[in-house]
PyMOL Python script that loads the backbone (N, CA, C, O; Angstrom):
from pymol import cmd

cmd.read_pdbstr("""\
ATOM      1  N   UNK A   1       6.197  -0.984   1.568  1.00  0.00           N
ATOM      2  CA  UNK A   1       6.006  -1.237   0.157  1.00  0.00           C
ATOM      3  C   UNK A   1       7.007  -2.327  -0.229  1.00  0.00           C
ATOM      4  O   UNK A   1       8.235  -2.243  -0.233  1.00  0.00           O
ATOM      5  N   UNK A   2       6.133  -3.503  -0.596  1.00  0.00           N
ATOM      6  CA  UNK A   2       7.125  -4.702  -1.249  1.00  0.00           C
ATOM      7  C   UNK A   2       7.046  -5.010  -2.732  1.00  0.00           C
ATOM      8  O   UNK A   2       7.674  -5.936  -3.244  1.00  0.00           O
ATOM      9  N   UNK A   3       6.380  -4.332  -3.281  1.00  0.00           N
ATOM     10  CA  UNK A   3       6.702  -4.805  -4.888  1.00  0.00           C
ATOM     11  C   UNK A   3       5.723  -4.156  -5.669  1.00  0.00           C
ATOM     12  O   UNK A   3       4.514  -4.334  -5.522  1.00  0.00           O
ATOM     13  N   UNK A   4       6.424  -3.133  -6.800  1.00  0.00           N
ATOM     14  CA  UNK A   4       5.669  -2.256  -7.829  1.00  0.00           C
ATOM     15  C   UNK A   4       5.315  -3.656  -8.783  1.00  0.00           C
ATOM     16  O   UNK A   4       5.811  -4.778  -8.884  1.00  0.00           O
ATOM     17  N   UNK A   5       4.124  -2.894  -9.443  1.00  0.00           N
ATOM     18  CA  UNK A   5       3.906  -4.207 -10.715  1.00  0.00           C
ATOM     19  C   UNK A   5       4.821  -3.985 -11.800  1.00  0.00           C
ATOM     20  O   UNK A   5       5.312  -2.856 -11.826  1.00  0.00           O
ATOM     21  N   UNK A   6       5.266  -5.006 -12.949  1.00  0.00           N
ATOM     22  CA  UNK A   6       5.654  -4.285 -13.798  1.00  0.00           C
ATOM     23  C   UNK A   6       4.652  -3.536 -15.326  1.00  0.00           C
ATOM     24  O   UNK A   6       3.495  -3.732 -15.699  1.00  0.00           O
ATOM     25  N   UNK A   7       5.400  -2.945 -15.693  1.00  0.00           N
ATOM     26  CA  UNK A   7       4.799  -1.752 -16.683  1.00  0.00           C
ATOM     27  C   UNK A   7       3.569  -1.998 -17.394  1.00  0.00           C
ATOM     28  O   UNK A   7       2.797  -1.101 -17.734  1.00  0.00           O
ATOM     29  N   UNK A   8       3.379  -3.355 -17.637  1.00  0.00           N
ATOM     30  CA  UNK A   8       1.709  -3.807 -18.110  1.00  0.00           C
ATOM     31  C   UNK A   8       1.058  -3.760 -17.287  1.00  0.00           C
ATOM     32  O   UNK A   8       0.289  -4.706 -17.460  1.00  0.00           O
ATOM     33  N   UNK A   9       0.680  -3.055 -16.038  1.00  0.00           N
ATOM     34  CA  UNK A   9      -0.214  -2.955 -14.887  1.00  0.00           C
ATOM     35  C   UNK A   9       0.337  -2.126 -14.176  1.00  0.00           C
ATOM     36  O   UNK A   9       0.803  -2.610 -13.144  1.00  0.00           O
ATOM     37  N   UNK A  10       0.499  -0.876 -14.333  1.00  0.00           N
ATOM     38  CA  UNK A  10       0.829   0.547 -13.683  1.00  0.00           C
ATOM     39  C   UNK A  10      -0.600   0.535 -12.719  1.00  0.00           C
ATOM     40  O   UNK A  10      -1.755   0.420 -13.130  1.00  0.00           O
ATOM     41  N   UNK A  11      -0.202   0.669 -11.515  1.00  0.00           N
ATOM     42  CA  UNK A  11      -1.137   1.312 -10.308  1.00  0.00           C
ATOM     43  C   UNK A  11      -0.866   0.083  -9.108  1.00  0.00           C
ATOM     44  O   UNK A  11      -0.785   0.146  -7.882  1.00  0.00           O
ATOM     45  N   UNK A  12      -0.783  -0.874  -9.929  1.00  0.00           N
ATOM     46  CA  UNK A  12      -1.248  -2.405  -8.825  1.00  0.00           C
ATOM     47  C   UNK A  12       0.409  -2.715  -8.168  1.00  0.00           C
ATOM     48  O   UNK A  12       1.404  -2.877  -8.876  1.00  0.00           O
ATOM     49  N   UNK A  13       0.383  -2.748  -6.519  1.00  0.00           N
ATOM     50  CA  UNK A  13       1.392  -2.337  -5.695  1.00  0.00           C
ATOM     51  C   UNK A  13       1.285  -4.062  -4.441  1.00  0.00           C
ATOM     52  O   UNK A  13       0.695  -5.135  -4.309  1.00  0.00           O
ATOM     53  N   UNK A  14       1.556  -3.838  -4.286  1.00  0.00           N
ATOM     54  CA  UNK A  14       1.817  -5.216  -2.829  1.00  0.00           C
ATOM     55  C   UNK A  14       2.415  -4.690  -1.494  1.00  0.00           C
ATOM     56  O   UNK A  14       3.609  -4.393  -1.483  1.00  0.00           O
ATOM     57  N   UNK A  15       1.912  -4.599  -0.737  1.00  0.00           N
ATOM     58  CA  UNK A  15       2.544  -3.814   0.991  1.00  0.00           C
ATOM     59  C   UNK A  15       2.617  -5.310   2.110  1.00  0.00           C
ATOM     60  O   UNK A  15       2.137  -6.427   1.921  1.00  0.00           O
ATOM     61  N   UNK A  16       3.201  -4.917   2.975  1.00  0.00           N
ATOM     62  CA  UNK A  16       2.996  -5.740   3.932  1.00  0.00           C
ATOM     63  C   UNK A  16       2.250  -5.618   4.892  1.00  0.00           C
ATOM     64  O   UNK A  16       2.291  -4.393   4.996  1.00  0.00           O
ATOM     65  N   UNK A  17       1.547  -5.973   5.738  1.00  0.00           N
ATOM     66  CA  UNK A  17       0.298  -5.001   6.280  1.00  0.00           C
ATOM     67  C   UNK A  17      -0.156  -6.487   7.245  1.00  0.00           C
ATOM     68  O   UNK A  17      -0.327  -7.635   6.835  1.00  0.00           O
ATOM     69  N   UNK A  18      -0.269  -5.896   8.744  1.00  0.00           N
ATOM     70  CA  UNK A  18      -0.853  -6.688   9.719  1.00  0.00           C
ATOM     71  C   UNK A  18      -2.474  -6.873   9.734  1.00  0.00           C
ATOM     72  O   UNK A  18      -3.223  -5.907   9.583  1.00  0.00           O
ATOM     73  N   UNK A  19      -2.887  -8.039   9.905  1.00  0.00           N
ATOM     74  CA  UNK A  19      -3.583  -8.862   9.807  1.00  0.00           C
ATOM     75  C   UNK A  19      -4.357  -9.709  10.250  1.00  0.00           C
ATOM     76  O   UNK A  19      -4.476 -10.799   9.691  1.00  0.00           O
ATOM     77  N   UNK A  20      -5.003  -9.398  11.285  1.00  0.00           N
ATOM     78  CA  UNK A  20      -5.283 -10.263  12.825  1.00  0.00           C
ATOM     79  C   UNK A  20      -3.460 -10.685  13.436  1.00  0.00           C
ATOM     80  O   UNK A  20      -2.949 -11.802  13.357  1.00  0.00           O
ATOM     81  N   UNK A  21      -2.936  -9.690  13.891  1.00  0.00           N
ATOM     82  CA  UNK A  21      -1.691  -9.833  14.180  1.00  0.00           C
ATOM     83  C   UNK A  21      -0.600 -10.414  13.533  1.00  0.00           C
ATOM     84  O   UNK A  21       0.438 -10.606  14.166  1.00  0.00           O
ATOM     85  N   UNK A  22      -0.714 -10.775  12.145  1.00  0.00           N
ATOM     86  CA  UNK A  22       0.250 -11.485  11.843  1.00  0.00           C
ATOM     87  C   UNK A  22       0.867 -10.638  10.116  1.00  0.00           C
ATOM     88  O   UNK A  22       0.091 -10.444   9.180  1.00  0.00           O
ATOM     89  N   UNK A  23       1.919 -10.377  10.092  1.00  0.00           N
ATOM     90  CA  UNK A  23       2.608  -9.845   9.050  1.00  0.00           C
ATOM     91  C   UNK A  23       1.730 -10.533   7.389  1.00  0.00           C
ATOM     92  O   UNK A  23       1.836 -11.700   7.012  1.00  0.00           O
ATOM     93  N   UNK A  24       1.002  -9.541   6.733  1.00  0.00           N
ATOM     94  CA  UNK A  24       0.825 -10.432   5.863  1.00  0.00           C
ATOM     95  C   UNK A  24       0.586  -9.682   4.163  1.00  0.00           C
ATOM     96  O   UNK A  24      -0.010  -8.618   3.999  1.00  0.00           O
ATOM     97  N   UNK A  25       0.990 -10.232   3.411  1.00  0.00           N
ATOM     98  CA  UNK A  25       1.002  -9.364   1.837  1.00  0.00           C
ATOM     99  C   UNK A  25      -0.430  -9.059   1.589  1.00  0.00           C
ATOM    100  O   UNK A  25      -1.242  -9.978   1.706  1.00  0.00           O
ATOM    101  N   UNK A  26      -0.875  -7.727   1.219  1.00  0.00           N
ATOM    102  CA  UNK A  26      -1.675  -7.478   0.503  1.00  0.00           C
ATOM    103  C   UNK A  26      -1.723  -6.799  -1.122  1.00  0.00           C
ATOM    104  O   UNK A  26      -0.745  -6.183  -1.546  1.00  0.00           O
ATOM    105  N   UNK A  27      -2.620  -6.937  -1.727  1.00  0.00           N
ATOM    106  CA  UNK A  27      -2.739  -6.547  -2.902  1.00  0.00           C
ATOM    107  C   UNK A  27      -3.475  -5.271  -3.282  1.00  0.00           C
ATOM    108  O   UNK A  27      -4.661  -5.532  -3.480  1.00  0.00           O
ATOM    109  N   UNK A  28      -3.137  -3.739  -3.488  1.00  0.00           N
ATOM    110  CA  UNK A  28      -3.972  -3.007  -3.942  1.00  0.00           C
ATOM    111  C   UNK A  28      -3.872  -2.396  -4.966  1.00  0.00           C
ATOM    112  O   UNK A  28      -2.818  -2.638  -5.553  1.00  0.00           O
ATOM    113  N   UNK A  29      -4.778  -1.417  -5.642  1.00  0.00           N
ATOM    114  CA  UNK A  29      -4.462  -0.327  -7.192  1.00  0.00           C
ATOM    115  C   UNK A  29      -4.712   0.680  -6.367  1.00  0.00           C
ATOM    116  O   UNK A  29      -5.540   0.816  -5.467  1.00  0.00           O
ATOM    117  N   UNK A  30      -3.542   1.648  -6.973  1.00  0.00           N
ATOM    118  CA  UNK A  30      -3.743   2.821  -6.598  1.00  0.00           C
ATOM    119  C   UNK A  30      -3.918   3.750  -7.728  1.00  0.00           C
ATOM    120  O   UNK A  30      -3.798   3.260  -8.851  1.00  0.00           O
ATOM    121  N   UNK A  31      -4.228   5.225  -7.606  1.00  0.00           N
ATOM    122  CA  UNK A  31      -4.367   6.426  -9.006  1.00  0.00           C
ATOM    123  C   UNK A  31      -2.789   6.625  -9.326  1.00  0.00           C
ATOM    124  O   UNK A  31      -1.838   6.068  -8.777  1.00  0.00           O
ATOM    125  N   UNK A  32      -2.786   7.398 -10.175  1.00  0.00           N
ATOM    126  CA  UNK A  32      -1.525   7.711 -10.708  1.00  0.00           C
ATOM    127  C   UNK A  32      -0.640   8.371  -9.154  1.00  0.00           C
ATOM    128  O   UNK A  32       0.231   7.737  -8.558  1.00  0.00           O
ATOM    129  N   UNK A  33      -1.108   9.661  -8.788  1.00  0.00           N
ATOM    130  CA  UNK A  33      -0.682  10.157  -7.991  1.00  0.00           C
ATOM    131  C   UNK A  33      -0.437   9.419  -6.876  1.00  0.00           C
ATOM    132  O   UNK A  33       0.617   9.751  -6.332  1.00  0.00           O
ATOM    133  N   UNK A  34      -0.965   8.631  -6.392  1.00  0.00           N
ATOM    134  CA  UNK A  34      -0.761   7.864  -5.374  1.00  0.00           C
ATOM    135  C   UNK A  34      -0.146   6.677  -5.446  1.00  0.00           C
ATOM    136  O   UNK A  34      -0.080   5.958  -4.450  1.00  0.00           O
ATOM    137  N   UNK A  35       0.413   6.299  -6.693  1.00  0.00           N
ATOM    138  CA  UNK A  35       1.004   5.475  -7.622  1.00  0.00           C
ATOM    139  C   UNK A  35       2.756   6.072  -6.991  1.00  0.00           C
ATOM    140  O   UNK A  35       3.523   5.420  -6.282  1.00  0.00           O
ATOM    141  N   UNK A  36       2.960   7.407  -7.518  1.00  0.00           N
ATOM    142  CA  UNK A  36       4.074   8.115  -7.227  1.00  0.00           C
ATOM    143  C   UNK A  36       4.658   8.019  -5.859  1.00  0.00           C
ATOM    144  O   UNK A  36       5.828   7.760  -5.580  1.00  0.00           O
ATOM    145  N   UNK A  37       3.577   8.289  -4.972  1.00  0.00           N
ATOM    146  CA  UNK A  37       3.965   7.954  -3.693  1.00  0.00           C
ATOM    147  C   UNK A  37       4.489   6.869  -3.693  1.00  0.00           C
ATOM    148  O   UNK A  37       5.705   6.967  -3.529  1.00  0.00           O
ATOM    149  N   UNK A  38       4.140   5.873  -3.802  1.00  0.00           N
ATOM    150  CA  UNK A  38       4.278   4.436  -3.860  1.00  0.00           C
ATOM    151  C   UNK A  38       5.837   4.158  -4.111  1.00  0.00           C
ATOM    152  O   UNK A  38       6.733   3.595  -3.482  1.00  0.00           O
ATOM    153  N   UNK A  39       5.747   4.696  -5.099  1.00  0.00           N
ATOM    154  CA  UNK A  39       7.652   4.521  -5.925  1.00  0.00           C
ATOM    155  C   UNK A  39       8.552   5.285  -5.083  1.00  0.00           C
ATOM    156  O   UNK A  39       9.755   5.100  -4.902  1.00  0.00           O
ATOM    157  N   UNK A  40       7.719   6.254  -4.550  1.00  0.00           N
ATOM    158  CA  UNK A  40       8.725   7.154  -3.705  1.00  0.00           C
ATOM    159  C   UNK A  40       9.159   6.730  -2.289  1.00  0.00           C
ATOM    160  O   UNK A  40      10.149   7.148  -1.689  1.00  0.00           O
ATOM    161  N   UNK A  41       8.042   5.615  -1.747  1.00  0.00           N
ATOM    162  CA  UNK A  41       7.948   4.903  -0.175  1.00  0.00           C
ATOM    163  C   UNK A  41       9.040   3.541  -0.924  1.00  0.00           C
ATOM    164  O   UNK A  41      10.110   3.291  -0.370  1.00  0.00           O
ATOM    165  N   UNK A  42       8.581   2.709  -2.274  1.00  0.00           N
ATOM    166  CA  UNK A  42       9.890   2.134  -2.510  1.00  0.00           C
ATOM    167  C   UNK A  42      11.006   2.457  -2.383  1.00  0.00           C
ATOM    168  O   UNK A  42      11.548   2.186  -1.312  1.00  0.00           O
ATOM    169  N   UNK A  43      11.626   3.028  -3.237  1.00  0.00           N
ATOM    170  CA  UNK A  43      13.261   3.597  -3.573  1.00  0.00           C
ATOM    171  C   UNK A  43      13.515   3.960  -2.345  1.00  0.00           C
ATOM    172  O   UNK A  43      14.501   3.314  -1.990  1.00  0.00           O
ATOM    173  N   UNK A  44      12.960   5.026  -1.033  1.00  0.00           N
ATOM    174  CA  UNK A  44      13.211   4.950  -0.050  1.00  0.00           C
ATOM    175  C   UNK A  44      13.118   4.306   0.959  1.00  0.00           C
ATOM    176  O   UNK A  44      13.887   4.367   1.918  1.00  0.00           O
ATOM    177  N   UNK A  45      11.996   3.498   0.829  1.00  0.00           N
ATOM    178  CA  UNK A  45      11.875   2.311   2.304  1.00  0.00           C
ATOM    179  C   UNK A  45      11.761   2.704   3.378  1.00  0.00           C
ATOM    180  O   UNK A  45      12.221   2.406   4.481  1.00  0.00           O
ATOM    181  N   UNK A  46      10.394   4.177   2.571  1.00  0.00           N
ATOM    182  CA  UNK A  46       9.235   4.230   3.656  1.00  0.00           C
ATOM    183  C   UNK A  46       8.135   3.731   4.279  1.00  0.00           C
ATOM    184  O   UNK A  46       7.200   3.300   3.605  1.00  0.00           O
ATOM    185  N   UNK A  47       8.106   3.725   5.622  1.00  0.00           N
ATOM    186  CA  UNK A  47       6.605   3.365   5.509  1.00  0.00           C
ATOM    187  C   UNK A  47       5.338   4.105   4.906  1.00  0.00           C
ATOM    188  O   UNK A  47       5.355   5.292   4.581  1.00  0.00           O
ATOM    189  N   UNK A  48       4.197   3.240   4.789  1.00  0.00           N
ATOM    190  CA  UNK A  48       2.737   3.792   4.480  1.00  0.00           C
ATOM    191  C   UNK A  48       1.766   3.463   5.096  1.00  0.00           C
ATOM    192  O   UNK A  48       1.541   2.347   5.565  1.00  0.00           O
ATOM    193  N   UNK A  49       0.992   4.572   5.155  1.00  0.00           N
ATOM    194  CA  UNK A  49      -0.427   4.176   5.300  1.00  0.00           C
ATOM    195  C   UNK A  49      -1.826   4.032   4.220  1.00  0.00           C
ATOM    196  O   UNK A  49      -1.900   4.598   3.129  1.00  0.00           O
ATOM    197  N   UNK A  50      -2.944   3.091   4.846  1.00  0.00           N
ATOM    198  CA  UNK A  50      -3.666   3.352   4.033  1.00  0.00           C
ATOM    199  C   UNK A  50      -4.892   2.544   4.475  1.00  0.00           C
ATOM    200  O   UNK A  50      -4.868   1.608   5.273  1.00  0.00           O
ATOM    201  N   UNK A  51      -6.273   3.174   3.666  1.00  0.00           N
ATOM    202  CA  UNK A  51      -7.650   2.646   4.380  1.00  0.00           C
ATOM    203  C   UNK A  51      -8.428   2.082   3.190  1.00  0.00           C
ATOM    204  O   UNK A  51      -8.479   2.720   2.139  1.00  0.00           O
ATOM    205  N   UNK A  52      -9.075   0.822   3.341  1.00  0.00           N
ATOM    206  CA  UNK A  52     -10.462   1.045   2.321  1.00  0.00           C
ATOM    207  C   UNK A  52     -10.516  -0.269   2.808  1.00  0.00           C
ATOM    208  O   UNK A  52      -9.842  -0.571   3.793  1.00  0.00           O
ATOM    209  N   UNK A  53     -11.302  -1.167   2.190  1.00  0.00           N
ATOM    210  CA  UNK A  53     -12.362  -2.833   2.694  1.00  0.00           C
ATOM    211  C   UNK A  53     -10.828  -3.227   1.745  1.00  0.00           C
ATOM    212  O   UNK A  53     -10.172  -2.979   0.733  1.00  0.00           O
ATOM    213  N   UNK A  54     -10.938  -4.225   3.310  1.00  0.00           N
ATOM    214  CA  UNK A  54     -10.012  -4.910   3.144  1.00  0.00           C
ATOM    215  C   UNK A  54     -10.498  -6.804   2.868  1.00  0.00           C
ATOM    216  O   UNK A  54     -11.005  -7.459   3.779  1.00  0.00           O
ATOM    217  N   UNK A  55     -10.277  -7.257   1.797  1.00  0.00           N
ATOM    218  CA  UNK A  55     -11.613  -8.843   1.513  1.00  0.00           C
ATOM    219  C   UNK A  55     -10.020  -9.792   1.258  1.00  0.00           C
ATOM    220  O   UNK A  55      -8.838  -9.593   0.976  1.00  0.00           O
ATOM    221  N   UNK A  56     -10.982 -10.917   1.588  1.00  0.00           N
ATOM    222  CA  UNK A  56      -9.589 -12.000   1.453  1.00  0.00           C
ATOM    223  C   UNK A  56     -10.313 -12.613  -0.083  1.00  0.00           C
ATOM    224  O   UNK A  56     -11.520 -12.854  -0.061  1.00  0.00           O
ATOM    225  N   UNK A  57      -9.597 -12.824  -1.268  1.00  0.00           N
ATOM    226  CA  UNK A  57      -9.859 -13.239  -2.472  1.00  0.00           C
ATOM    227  C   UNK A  57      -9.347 -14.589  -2.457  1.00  0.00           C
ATOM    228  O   UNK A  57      -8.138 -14.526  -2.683  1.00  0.00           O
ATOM    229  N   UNK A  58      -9.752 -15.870  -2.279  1.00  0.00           N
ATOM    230  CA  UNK A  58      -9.190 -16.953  -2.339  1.00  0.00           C
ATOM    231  C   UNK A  58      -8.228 -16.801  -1.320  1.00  0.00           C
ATOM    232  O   UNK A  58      -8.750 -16.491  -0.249  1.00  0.00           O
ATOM    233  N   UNK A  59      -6.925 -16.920  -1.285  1.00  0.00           N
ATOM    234  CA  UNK A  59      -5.296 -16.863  -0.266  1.00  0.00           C
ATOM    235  C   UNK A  59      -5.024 -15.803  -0.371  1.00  0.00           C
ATOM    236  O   UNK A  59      -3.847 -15.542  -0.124  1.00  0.00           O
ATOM    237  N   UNK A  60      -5.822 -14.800  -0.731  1.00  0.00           N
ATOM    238  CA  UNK A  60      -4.667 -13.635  -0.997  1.00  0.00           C
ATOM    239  C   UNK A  60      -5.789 -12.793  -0.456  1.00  0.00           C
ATOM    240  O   UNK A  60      -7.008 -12.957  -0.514  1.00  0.00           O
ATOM    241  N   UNK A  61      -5.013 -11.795   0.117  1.00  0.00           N
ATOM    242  CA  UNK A  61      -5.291 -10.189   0.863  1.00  0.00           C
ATOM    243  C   UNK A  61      -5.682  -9.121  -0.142  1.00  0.00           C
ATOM    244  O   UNK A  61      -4.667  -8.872  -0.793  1.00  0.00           O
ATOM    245  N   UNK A  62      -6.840  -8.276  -0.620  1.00  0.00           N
ATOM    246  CA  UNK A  62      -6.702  -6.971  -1.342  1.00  0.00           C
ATOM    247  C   UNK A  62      -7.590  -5.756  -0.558  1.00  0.00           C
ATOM    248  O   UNK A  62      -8.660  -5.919   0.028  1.00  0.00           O
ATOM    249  N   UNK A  63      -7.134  -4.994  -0.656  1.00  0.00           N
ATOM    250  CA  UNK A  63      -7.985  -3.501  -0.273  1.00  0.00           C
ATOM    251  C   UNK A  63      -8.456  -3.002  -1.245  1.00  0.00           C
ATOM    252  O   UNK A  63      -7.849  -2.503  -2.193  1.00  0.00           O
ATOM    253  N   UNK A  64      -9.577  -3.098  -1.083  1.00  0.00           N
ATOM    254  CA  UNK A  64     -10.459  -2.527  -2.348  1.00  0.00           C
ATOM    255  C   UNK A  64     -11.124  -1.200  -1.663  1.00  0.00           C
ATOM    256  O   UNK A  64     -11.038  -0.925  -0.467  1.00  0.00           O
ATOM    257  N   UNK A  65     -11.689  -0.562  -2.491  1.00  0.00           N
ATOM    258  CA  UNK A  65     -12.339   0.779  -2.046  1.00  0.00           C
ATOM    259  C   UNK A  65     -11.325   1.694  -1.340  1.00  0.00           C
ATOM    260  O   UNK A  65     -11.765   2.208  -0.312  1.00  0.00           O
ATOM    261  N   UNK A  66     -10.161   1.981  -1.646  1.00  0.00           N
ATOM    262  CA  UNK A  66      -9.154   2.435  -1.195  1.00  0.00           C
ATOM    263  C   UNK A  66      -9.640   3.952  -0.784  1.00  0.00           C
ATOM    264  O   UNK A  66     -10.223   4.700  -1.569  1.00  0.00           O
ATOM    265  N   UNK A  67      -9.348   4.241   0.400  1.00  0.00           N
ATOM    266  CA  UNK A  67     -10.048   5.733   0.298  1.00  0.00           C
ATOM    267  C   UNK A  67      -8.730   6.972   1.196  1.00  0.00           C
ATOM    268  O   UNK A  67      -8.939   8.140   1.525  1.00  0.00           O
ATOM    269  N   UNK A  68      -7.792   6.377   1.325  1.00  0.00           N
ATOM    270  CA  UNK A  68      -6.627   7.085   1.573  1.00  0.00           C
ATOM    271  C   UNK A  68      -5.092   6.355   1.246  1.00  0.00           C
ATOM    272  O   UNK A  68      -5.226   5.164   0.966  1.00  0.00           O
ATOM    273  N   UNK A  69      -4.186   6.661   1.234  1.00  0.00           N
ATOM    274  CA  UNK A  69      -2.808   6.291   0.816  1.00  0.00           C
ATOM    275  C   UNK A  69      -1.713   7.269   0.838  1.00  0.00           C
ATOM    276  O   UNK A  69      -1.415   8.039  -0.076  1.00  0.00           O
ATOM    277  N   UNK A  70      -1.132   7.150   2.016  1.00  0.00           N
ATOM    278  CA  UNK A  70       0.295   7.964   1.943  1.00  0.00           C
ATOM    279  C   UNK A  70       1.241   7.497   2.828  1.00  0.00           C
ATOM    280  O   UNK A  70       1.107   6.554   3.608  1.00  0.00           O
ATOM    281  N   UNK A  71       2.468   8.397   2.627  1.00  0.00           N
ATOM    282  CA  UNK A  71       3.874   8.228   3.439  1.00  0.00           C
ATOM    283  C   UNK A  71       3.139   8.686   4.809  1.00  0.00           C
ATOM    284  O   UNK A  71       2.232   9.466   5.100  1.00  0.00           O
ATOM    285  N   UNK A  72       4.100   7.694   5.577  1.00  0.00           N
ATOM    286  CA  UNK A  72       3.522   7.573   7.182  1.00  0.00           C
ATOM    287  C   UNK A  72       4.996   8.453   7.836  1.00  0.00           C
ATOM    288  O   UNK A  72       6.175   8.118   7.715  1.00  0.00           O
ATOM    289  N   UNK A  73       4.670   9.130   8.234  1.00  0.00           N
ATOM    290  CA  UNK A  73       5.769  10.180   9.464  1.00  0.00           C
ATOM    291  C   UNK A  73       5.997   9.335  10.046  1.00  0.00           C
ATOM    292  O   UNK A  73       5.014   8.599  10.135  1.00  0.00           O
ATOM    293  N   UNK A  74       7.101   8.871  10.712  1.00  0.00           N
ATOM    294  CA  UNK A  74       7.719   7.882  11.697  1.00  0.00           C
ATOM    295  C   UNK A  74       7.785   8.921  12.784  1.00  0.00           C
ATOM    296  O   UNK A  74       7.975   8.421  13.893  1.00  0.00           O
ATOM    297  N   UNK A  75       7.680  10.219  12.767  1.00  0.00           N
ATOM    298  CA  UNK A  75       8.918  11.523  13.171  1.00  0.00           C
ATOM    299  C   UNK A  75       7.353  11.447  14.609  1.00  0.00           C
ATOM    300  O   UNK A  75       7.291  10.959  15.737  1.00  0.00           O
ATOM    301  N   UNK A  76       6.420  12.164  13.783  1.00  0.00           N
ATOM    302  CA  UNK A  76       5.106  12.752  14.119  1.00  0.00           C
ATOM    303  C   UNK A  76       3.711  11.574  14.368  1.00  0.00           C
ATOM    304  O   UNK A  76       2.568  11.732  14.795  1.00  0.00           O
ATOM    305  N   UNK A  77       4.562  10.235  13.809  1.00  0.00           N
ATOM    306  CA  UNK A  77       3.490   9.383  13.761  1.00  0.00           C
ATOM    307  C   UNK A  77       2.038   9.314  13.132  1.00  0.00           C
ATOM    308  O   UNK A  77       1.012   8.760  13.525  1.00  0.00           O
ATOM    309  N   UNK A  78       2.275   9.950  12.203  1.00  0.00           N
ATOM    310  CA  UNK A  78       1.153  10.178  11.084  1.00  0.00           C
ATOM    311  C   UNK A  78       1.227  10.152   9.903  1.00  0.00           C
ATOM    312  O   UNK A  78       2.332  10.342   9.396  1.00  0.00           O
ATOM    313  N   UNK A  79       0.151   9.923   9.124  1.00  0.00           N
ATOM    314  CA  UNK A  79       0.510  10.227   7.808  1.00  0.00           C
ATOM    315  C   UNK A  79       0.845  11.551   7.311  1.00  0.00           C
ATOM    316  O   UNK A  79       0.186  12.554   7.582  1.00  0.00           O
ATOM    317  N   UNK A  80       1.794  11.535   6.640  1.00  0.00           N
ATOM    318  CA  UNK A  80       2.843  12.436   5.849  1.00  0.00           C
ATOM    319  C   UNK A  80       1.752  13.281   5.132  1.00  0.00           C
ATOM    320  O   UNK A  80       1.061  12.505   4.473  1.00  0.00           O
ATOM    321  N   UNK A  81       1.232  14.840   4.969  1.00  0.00           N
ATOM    322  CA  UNK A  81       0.352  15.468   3.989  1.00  0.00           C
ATOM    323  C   UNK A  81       1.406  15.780   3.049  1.00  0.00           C
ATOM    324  O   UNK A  81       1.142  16.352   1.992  1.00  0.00           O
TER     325      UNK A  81
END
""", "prot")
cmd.dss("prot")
cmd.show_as("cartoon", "prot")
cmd.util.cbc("prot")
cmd.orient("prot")
């Protein structure tokens, strides 16, 4: 997790996320709850996971149709329930 939006756009988050191999920013919205996670993988500088269509918009990366999102276990190698 690299950057919460600020407060006029609660949900919309930025990750870093590989890419045909190469480190690259994406753009997604998440729900409230999964919003929380989000702040919680910030402040700590956890990793995450997460799934849905991933479309290139002009230069920029977004996951749309988001259909999972959470803290990734480093421990167990999974996502965190």
């Amino acid at each position: 997790m690299i950057r919460l939006t600020e407060r006029n756009h609660p949900g919309n988050v930025t990750i870093i996320g590989f890419v045909v191999s190469k480190p690259r920013q994406i753009h997604l919205f998440l729900s409230e709850s999964e919003y929380n996670l989000a702040l919680t993988a910030y402040h700590q500088r956890l990793p995450v996971v997460c799934t849905g269509d991933l479309i290139k918009e002009n230069d920029t990366f977004v996951l749309k149709k988001t259909t999972s999102f959470a803290l990734y276990d480093t421990l167990t190698e999974q996502a965190a329930v």
